[in-house]
C-alpha positions as CSV (number, residue, x, y, z in Angstrom):
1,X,99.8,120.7,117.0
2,X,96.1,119.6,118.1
3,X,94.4,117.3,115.7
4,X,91.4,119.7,115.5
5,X,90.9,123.5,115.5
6,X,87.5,124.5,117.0
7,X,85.6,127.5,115.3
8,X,86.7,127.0,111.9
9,X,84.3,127.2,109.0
10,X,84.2,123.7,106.9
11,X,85.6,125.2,103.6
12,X,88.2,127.7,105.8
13,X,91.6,126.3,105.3
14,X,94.0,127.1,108.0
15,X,97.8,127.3,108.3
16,X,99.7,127.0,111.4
17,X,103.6,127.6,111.0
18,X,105.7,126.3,114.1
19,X,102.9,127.3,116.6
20,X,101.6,130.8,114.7
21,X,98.8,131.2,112.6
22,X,99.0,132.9,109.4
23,X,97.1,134.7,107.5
24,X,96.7,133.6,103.9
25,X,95.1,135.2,101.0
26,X,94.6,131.9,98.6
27,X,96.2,128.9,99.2
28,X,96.8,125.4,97.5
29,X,97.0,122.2,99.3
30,X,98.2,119.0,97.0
31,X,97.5,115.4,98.5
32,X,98.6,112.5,95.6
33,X,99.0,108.7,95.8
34,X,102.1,107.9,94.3
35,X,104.5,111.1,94.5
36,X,105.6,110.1,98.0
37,X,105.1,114.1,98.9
38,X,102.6,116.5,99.9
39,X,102.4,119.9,99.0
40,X,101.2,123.4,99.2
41,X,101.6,127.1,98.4
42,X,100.2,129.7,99.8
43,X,100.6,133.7,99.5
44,X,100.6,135.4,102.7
45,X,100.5,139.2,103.1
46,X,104.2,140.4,104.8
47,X,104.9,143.6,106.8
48,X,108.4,143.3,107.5
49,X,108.5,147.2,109.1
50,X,107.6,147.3,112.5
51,X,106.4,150.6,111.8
52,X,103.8,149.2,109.3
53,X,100.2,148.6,110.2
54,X,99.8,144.3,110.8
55,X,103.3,144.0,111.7
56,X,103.8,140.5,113.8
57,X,107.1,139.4,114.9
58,X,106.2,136.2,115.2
59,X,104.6,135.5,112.3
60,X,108.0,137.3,110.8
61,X,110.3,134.6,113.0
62,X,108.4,131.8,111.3
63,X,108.4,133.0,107.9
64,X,112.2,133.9,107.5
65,X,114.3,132.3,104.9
66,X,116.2,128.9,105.1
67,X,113.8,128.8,108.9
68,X,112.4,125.0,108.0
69,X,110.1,125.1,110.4
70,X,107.3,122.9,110.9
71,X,103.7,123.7,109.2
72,X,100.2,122.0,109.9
73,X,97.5,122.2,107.2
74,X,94.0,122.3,108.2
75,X,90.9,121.9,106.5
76,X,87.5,122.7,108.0
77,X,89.6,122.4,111.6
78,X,90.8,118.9,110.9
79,X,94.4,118.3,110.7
80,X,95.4,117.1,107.0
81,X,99.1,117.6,106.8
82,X,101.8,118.2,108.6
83,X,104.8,119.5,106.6
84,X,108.0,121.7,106.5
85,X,108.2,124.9,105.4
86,X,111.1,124.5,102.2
87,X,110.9,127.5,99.8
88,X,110.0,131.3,100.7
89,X,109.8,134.0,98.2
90,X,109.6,137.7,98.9
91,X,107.9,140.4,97.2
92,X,107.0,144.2,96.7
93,X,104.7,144.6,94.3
94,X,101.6,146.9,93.1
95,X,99.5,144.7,95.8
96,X,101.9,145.8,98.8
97,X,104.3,143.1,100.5
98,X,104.0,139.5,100.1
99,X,105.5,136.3,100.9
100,X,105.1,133.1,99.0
101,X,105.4,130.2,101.0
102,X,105.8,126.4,99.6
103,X,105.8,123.6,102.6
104,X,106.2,119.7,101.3
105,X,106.2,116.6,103.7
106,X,109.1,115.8,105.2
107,X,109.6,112.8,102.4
108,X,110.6,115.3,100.0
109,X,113.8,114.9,101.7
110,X,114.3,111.4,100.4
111,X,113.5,112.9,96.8
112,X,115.6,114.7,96.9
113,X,118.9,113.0,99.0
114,X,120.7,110.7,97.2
115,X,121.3,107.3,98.7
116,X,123.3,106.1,101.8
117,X,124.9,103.4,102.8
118,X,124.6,100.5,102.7
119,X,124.3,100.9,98.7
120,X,124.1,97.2,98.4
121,X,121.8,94.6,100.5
122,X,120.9,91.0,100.0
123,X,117.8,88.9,101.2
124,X,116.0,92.3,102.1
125,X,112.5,92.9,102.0
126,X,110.9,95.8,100.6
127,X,109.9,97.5,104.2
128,X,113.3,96.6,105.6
129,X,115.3,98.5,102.6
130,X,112.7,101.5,102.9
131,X,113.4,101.6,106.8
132,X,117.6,101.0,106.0
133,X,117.3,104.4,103.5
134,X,114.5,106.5,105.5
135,X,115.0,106.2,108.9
136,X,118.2,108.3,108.8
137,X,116.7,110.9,107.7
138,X,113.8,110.7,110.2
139,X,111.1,109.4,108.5
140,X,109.1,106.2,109.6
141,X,107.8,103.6,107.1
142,X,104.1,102.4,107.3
143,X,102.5,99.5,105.2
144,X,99.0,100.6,104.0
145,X,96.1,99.0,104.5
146,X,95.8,95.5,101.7
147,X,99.4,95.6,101.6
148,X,100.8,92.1,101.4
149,X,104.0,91.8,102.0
150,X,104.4,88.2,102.1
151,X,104.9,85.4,99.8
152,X,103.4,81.6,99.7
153,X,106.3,78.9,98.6
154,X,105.7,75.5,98.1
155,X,108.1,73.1,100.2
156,X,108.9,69.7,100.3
157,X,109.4,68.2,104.0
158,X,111.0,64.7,104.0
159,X,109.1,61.8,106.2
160,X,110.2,58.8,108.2
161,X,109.7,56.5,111.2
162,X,111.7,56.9,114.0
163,X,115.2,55.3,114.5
164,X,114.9,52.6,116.3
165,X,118.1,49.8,116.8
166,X,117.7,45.7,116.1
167,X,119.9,42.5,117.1
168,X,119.5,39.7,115.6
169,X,117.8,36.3,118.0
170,X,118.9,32.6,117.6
171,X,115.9,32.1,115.3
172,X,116.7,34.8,112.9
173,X,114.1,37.8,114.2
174,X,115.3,40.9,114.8
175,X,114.9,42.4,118.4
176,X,114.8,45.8,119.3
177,X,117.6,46.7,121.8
178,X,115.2,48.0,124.0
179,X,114.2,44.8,124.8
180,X,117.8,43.0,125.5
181,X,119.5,43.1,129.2
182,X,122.6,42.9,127.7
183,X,123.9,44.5,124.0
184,X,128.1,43.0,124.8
185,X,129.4,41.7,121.9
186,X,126.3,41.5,120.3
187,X,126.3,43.5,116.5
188,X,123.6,46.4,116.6
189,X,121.4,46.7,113.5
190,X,120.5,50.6,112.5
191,X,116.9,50.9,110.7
192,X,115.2,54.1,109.7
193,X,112.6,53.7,107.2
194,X,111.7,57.3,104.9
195,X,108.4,57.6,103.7
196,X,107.2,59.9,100.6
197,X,107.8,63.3,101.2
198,X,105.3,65.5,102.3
199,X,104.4,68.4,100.0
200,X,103.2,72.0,102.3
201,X,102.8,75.7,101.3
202,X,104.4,78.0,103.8
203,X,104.5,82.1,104.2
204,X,107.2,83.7,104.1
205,X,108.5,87.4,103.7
206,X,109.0,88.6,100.3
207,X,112.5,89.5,99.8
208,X,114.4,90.7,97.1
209,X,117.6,88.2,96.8
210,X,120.1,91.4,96.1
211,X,119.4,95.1,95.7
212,X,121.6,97.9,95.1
213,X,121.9,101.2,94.0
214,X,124.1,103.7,92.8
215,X,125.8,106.4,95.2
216,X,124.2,109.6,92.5
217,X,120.4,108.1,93.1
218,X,118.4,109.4,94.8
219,X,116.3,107.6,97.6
220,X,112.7,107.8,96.1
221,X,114.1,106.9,92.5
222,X,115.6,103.7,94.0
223,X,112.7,102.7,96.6
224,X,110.4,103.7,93.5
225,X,111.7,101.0,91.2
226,X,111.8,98.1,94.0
227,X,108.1,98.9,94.9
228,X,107.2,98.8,91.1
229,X,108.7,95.4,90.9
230,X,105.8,94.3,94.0
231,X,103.1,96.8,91.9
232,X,102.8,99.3,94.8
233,X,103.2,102.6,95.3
234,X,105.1,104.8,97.7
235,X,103.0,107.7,99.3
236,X,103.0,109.7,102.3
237,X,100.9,109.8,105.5
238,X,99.5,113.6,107.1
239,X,102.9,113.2,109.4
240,X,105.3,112.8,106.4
241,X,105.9,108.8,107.1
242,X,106.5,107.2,104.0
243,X,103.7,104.8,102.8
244,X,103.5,101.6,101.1
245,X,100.4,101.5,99.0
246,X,99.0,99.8,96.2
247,X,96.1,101.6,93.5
248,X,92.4,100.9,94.9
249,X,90.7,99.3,92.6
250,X,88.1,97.9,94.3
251,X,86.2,100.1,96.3
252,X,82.8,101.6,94.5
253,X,83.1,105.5,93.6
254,X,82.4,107.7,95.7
255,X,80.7,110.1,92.9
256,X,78.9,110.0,89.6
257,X,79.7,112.7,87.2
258,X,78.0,113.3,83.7
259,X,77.8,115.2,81.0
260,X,74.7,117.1,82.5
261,X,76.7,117.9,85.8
262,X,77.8,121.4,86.5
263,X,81.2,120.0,87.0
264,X,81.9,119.0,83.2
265,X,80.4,122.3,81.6
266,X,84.3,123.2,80.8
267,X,86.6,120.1,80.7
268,X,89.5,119.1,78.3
269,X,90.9,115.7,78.2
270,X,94.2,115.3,76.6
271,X,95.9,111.7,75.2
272,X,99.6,112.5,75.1
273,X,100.7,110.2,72.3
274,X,105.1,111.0,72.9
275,X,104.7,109.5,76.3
276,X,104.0,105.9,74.5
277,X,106.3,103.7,73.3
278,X,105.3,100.7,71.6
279,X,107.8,98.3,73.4
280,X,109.7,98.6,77.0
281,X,112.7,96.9,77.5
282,X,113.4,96.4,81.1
283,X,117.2,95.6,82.0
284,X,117.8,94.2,85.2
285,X,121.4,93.0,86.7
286,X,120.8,89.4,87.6
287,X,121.1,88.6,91.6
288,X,123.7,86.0,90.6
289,X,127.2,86.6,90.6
290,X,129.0,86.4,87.3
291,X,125.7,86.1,85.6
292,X,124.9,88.7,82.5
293,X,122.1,91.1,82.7
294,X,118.3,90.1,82.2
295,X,116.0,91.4,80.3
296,X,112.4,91.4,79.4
297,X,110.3,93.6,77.3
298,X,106.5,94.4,76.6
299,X,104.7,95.3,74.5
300,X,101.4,98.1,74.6
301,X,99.5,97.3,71.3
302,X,97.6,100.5,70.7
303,X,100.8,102.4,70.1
304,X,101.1,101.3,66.2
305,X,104.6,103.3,65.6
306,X,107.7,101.5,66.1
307,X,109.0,103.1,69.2
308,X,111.2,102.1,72.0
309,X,112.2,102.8,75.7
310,X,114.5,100.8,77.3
311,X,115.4,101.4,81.4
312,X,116.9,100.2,84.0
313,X,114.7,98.1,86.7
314,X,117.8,97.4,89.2
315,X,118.2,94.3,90.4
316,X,115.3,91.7,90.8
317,X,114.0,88.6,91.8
318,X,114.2,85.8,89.1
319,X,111.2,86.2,86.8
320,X,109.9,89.7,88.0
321,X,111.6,91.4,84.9
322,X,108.4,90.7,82.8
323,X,106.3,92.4,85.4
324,X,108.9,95.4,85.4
325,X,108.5,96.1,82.2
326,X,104.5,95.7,81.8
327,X,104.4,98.1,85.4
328,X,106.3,100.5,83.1
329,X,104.2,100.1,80.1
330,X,101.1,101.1,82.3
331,X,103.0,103.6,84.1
332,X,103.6,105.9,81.2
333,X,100.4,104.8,80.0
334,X,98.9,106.5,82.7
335,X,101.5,109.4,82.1
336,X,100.3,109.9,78.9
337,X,96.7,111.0,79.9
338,X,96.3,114.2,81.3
339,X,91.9,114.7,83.0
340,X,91.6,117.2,85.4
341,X,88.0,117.3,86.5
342,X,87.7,120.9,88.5
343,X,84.8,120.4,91.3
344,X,83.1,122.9,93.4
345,X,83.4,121.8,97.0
346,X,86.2,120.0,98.8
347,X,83.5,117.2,99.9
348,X,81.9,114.4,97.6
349,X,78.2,114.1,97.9
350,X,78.6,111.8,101.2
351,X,79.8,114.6,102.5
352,X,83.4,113.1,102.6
353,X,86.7,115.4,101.6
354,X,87.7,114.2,98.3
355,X,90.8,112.1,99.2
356,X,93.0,110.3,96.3
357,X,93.4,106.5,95.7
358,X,89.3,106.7,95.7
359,X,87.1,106.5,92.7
360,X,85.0,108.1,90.3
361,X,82.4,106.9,88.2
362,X,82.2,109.3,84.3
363,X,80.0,109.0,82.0
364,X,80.7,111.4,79.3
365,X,81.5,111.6,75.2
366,X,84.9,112.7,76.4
367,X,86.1,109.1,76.9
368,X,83.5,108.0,74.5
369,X,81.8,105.7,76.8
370,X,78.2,108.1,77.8
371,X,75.8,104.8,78.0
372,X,77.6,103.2,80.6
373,X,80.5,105.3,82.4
374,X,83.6,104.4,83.5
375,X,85.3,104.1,86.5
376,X,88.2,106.3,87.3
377,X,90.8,106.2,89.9
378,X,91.7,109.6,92.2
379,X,95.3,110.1,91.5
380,X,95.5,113.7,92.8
381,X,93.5,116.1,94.7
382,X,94.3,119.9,94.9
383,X,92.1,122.1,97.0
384,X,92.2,125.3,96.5
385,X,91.4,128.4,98.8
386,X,91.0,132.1,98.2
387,X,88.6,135.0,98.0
388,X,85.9,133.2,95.5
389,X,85.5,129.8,98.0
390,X,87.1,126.4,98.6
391,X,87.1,124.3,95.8
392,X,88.9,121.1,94.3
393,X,90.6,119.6,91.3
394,X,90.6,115.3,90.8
395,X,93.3,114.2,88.5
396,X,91.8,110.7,86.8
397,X,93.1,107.8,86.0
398,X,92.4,104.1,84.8
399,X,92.6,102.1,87.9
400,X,94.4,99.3,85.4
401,X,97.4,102.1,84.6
402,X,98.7,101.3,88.2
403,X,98.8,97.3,87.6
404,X,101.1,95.3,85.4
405,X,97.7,93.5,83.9
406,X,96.0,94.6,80.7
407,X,95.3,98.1,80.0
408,X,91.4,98.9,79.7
409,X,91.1,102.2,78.0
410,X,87.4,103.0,77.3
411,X,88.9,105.9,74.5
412,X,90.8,102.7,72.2
């Protein structure tokens, strides 16, 4: 499909399935940062008689059930996904015929496949075991943009003169053989004098020492666990590749919202205290044979009752259960706050399509922080199309939930 549709209105969404545009009534187009899938719904009007007003047999070949045919998403004309078309539900209803139509990218087949083999690799980096457990399936790996794969190791190269062979002269000097016609029955003395050894920092790529998984996991939940041990997150690109990320926390907002903005007239924010636990024990098979397990555990001080979560971080590098189980602790952290700020336009005031794993600036007595705002990270974006307009939904987050650093919580 073409990367642009010409004579489409900016907030007119537009769905293409296997070549044939349909015609939607409302629609709902999910991009996230960290789900590894895309997705959307959409509620198409069906006449399955051919006798019926609007009947289209292509539109009817497309649409049938268990089809998995290809579907492009577009916004304003621009191409924003393409996905496969998974779930189709039929109706008859008061409204006339229907069909409900959910498409995902094509990475929801890793969530939901369990792994293959090889269940068990050693001195593999990140990319390679993504590539070893997508590319099966046909989905390419990409490594976003800041994504440093590498590691610095500090070496120590030993240092000497060259070799160079002696005799020894009538007068007791030593002469190098070089310098003799003849060597016959003359003893030959071997020198080679070592220096201090030199101290250099080299790059290397970041591998894991010895991964595995089990045969009933599936291929996101084990790729999901090795990226948290790097802190980065596994996305999707608009073709369905699977992308390394990592949270932006960097980049200024690309908004200001307060409480005097039409967006926060009706807004709920809700702190889920059951999705904290005061300490996470992370348990983590050690890369060594014959070795018992490691652990490491962490602690998230503003939960005050004594509760515990233990899990399994597979197998790590030496030292990286620590961060495995302060990633977790900010994870659920970040799981445990649910802000959905609804917005009326798909576009940001540069004129820009909202687009997760961007930022936000809020000032508002919601988080308790009106004076001087605080700066949220996009997690999610939902657009939404039907009768009433185009509009959006940003899921929030603290940028410091997708680190293993501290947690800065402008609500504590």
């Amino acid at each position: 499909m073409p990367e642009f549709l010409s004579g489409k209105d900016k907030n007119e969404m537009t769905i293409v399935i296997d070549g044939v545009e349909a015609t939607i009534t409302s629609a709902k187009f999910v991009r996230t940062m960290d789900t590894c899938a895309d997705a959307m719904t959409a509620i198409m009007p069906w006449f399955p008689d051919p006798e019926m007003d609007g009947y289209n047999i292509e539109i009817n070949r497309v649409t049938r059930p268990y089809s998995y045919k290809p579907i492009s998403i577009y916004l304003g004309g621009n191409l924003h996904s393409k996905m496969i078309l998974y779930n189709i539900t039929q109706r008859k209803g008061s409204d006339g015929w229907t069909k409900d139509l959910e498409a995902y990218s094509q990475t929801a087949d890793i969530i939901d496949s369990t792994v293959i083999s090889p269940y068990e690799a050693r001195q593999i980096s990140l990319e390679n075991r993504c590539k070893q457990q997508c590319e099966p399936f046909g989905i390419n790996v990409l490594v976003g943009d800041g994504v440093n794969l590498t590691r610095k190791r500090r070496v120590q190269i030993p240092q000497y003169t060259k070799k160079i062979s002696f005799v020894q002269s009538f007068n007791n000097e030593l002469v190098p053989t070089y310098a003799i016609a003849s060597l016959n029955s003359i003893q030959v003395i071997d020198t080679n004098t070592y220096k201090k050894p030199k101290t250099i920092t080299i790059t290397e790529e970041d591998t894991f020492p010895r991964v595995s998984a089990k045969r009933t996991e599936t291929v996101f939940s084990h790729l999901s666990k090795l990226a948290q041990q790097k802190g980065l997150l596994l996305s999707c690109s608009k073709y369905g590749d699977l992308l390394i990320t990592k949270a932006n926390t960097t980049d200024p907002p690309v908004a200001v919202f307060d409480d005097s903005s039409s967006n926060m007239n009706v807004l709920d924010v809700k702190f889920d205290g059951r999705k904290r636990w005061q300490y996470y024990k992370a348990i983590a098979q050690s890369s060594r044979r014959g070795r018992s397990q490691r652990t490491s555990i962490a602690q998230d001080k503003v939960v005050t009752s004594n509760r515990l979560l233990s899990f399994d971080a597979g197998d790590i590098i030496p030292g990286s259960a620590n961060s495995s189980a302060e990633w977790k602790k900010n994870k659920s952290a970040a799981d445990a706050l649910t802000f959905d700020l609804p917005v009326n336009s798909w576009y940001n005031d540069n004129g820009k399509l909202w687009e997760p794993n961007t930022t936000v600036s809020i000032k508002s007595f919601l988080i308790n922080d009106f004076e001087n705002g605080f700066t949220f990270l996009i997690t999610k974006v939902e657009f939404a199309y039907d009768e009433n307009g185009a509009k959006a939904t940003l899921s929030l987050k603290p940028p410091s939930l997708y680190s293993s650093g501290t947690i800065v919580e402008p609500w504590i």
